[in-house]
N, C-alpha and C positions, 0 to 999 in steps of 0.2 A: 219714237215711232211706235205705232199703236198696231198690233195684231188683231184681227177675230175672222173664227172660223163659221161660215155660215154654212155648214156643209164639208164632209170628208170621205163621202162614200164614192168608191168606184164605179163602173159601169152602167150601175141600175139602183135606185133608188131602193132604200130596201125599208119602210115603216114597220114596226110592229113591235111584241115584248124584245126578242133577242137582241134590239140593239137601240134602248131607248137608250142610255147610259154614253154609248159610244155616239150615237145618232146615224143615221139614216140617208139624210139628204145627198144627193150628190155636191160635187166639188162646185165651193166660191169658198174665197178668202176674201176679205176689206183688210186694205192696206191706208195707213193714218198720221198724218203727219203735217204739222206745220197749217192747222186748217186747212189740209187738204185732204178728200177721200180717193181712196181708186180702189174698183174691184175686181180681183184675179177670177175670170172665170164665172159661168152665167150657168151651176147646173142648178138642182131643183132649192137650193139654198139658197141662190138670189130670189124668190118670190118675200120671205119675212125679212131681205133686208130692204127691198124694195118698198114695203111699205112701211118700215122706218123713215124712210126717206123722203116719202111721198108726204108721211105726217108731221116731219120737221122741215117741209117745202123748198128741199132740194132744187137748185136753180141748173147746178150743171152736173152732169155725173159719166166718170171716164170707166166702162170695162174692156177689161186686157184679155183678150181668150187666145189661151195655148194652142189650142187648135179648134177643129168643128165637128171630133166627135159629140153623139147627143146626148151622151150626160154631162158636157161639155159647156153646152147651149143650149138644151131642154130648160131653161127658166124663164129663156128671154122674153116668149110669150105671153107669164104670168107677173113682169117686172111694173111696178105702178107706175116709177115713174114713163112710161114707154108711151102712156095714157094720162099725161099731164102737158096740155099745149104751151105751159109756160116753162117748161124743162128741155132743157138741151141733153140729147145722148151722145156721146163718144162713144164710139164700138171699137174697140183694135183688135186686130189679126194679122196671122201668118199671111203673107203675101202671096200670090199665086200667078203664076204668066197665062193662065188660062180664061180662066173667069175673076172679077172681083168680089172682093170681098162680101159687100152687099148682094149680090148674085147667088155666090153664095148661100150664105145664111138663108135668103129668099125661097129657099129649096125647103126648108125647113117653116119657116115665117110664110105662106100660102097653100094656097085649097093643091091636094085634098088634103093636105096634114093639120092646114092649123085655116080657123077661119076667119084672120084678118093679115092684110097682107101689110108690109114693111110701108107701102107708100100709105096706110090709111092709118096708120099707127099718128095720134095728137100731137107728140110730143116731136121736137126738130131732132131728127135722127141722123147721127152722119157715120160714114164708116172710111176708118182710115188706115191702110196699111201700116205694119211695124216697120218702125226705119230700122236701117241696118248699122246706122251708129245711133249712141245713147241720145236719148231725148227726155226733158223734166216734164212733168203736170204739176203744175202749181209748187209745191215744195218737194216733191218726189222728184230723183235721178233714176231712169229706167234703160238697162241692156235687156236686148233679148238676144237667145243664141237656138240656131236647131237644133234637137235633143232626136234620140234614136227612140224613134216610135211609129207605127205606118199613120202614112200622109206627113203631110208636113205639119211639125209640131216644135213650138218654141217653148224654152226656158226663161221666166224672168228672173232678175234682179232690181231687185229695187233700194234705194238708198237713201238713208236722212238720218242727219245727225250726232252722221259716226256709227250708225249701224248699218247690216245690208243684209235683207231675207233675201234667200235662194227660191225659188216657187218651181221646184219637177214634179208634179202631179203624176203625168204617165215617163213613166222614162223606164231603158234600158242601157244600161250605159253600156257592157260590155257583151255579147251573144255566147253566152255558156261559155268566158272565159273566166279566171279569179283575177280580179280586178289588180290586185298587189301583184301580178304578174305584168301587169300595163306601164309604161310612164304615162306621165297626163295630156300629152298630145292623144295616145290614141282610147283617152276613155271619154264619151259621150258626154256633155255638158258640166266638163270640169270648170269651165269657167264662168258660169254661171256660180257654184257653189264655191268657190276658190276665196276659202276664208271667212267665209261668209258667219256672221254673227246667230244665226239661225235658218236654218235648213229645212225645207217642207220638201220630201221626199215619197216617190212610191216606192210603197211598200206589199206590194199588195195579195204576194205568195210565200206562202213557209217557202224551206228548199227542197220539201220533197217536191210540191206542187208544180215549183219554177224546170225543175227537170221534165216536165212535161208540156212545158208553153214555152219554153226558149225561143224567141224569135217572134213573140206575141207585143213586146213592147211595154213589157212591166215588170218589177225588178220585185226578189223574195225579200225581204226581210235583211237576210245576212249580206246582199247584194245593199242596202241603203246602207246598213252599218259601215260597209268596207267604202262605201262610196263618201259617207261624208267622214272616216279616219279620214283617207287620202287628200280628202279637197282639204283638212284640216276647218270643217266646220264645225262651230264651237259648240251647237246645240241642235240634235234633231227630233225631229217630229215624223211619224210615220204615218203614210198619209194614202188615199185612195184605197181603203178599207175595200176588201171584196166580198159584195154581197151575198156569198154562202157563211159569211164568217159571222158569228155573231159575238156580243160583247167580252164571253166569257174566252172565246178563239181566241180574238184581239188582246186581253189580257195575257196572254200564254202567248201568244208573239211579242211583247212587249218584254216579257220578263226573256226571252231566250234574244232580243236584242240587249238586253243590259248583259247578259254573258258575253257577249259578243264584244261587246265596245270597249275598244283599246284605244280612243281619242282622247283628247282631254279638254275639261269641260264637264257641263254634267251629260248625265247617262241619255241615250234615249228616252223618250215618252211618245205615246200616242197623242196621235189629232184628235181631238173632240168636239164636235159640236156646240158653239157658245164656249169655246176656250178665248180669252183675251189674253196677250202678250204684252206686256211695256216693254220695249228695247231703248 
């Protein structure tokens, strides 16, 4: 199974010198296996993967969104293949009793925000809620579980090969408790991360910062460490970069998660933009 990160920034896109190194873009992950692709998440990273894909004439293409904040789904507009009539799109999402999916997004994808609406879009677009038991795309085995974060927001896993990435982008698994005071019933999308061969976790506040947003739905640093010791996953990545931080921050959180980590395995690392994984 093939990792790459097309994007790892949180809330807001953040271009410029202080974070060319770390990157910029909001969250998408491409997940790869078995000639299959599928892409976690549609923020401002899905436009340069999208036209990868457009120019190696991509026939079908599955994205998974954790949820429908808009750094979340701010790409989907700018995705090529969306604008190719011989391309088929899967869109997945959180389920909703309210409105569907397409609905939805449509909020976003029409005037006055955006000036082409979902039904004018070329390419055959479908939108399919997340089942609530595991389902494959092509050689991928896919769970999703709700994670603690406002609205409703899922955790994936995905599987091949004898590997399994974790995907919590926004998560808070526990509200200003210490996690190692929990068992794993009551901490937020352990089972999603439960062993998992690599772990893509928020990270996205020191702990002074997190002492000030507890209950915001994003976990500091020392909250991702203690969360993947616990779930015992073998490798993390610290992910949803917050856009006041810039490369050299991230560095200095990076190094005060390796103090941190009493897992076993190797140490933390940061997400990077244009990082490839082989698992």
């Amino acid at each position: 199974m093939r990792i790459k990160i097309w994007g790892c920034r949180g809330s807001l896109a953040t271009p410029g010198r202080e974070t060319l190194r770390i990157g910029g873009n909001t969250t998408c992950v491409e997940v790869a296996a078995n000639g299959t692709r599928v892409i976690l998440d549609a923020g401002t990273g899905i436009r340069t993967l999208g036209r990868e894909l457009a120019a190696e004439g991509a026939s079908i293409v599955h994205i998974c969104l954790t949820h429908l904040h808009l750094d979340h789904i701010e790409g989907l507009g700018f995705f090529a293949p969306f604008y190719d009539p011989d391309c088929e799109v899967c869109v997945w999402g959180p389920p909703s009793s309210v409105r569907s999916l397409k609905e939805r997004i449509s909020r976003y994808l029409s005037s006055p925000l955006f000036p082409i609406e979902i039904s004018d879009l070329p390419a055959r677009v479908t939108f399919r809620d997340v089942p609530a038991e595991p389902w494959e795309i092509g050689g991928l085995r896919f769970s999703a579980y709700a994670v603690s974060h406002p609205g409703t927001t899922l955790g994936y896993r995905v599987e091949a090969d004898g590997a399994a990435v974790a995907f919590i982008p926004d998560h808070e698994p526990a509200l200003g408790v210490k996690l190692e005071s929990l068992t794993s019933d009551w901490i937020s999308g352990f089972p999603v991360a439960d062993d998992a061969t690599l772990l893509l976790h928020d990270a996205q506040y020191t702990e002074d910062e997190y002492q000030q947003r507890i209950g915001w739905g994003h976990s500091s640093v020392a909250n991702a460490v203690s969360f993947a010791a616990m779930t015992g996953a073998k490798r993390l990545l610290l992910f949803h970069h917050d856009p006041v931080h810039t490369d050299e921050d991230l560095d200095a959180h990076c190094e005060r998660a390796k103090e941190l980590w009493g897992g076993s395995g190797a140490p933390p690392e940061l997400a990077r933009e244009g990082m490839e994984i082989e698992l």
